[in-house]
N, C-alpha and C positions, 0 to 999 in steps of 0.2 A: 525497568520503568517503561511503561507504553506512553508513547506520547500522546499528549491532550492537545494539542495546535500544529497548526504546519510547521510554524519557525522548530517546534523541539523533532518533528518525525524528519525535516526535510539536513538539521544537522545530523541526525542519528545517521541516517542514508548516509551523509557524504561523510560525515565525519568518524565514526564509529563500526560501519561500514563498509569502505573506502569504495562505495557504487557512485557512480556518475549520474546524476538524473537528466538523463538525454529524453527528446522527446521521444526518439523511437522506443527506449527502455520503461517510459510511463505508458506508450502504446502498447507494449509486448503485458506488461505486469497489467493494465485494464481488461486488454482481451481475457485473461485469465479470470481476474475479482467479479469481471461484468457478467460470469457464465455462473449459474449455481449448480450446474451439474458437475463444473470442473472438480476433480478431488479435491486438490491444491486451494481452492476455495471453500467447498466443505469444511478441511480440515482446516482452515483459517479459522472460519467461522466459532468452532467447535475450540479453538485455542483462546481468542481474543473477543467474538463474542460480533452479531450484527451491525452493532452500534459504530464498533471501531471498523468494521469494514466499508459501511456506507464514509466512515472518515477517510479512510485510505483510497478512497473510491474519487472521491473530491479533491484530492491532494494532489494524487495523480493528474488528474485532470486540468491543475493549475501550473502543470511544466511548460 
């Protein structure tokens, strides 16, 4: 399931993925999404699609 809202993306992370949402970990994962050259961002894109990355983009941004 892709999450639709923070409250489902931000349990996925800690709960299903047992990551920590520290800010420095929301710093490290934006540098990356905020870049469109990066691969790891390309191949997001091409997985999940613009829409959810500008979401993940703002999620991040709310740690």
């Amino acid at each position: 399931m892709i999450p639709q809202t923070y409250e489902q993306w931000k349990s996925c992370i800690i709960n299903d993925c047992k990551i920590n949402l520290t800010k420095d970990f929301a710093k490290q994962r934006l540098a990356v999404y905020q870049d469109p050259d990066n691969k790891e961002t390309q191949r997001f894109i091409s997985l999940y699609g613009e829409q959810h990355l500008k979401n993940i983009i703002n999620w991040f941004k709310q740690i």
